[in-house]
N, C-alpha and C positions, 0 to 999 in steps of 0.2 A: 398925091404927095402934099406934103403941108405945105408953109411956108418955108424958103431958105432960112437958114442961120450963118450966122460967121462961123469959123471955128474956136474963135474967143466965146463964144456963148454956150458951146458944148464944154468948153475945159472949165464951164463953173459948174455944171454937174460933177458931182464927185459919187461917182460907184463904183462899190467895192466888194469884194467877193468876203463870203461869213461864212462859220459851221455851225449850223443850228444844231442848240444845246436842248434845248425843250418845246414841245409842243403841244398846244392841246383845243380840243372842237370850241367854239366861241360862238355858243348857240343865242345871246343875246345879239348877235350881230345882225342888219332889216335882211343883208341877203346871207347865205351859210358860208361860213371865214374860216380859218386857224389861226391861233394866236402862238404867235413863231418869239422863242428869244433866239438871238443871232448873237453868236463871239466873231466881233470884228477883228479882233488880236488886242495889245498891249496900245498901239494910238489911238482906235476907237472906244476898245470895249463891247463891251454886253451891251446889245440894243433889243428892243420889242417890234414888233411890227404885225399889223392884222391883213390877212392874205386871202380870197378869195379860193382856193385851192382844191377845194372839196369833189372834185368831178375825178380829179385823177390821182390824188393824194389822200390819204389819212394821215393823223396827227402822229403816230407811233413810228411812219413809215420815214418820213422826214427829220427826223433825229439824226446825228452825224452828217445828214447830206450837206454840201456848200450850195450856196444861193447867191443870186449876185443883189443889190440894192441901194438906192439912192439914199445916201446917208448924211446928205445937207438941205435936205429941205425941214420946214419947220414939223414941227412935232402934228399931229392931226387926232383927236379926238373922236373915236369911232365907238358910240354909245360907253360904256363907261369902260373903256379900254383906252389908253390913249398911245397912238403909233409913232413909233417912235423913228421909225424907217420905211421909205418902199421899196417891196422884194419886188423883184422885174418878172414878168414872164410874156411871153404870146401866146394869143389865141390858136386853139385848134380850129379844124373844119366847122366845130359847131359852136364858138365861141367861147368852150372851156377855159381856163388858164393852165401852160403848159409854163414849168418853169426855165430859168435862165439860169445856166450851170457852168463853169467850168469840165471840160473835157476830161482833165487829170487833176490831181490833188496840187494844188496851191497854197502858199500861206497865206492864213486868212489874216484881211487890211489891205492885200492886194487891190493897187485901182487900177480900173480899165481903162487903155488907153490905146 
């Protein structure tokens, strides 16, 4: 386990459940990505984010799904793509990335708390 945190230090993460509107393979990326736009709702908006996902996702497969992701950190530049959010997920048994979803259909903007 890492270090402790307070829990004023988790309530400045801010993540929020999205429905990814488009996707598509982002084969300039060093290791192989999708490049996800995400509709956060009407307080966010449309954001981008590049997601490492490719083991157990295809980019056509992830269209309509919700994702959950950190939508207050700075922007990140990942080769000529620049990420505009991080989409959350866990490792599998063999270090894939499995994503982080809501159970049922929520509005998206929703923050986790």
């Amino acid at each position: 386990m890492d270090e402790q945190i307070a829990f004023a230090d988790f309530e400045k993460v801010d993540i929020r459940v999205g429905t990814v509107i488009d996707a598509e393979s982002f084969p300039e990326a060093r290791k192989p990505a999708i490049k996800l736009t995400i509709d956060f709702g009407p307080e966010i908006g449309i954001k981008k984010s590049s997601a490492q996902l490719t083991v157990h996702y295809q980019a056509d497969q992830l269209i309509g799904r919700q994702v959950c992701a950190v939508v207050n950190f700075p922007p990140r530049q990942i080769g000529p793509f620049m990420s505009q959010v991080l989409t959350l997920g866990m490792p599998d048994d063999s270090g894939a990335v499995v994503l982080i979803e809501p159970n049922f259909k929520v509005p998206n903007g929703g923050k986790l708390f």
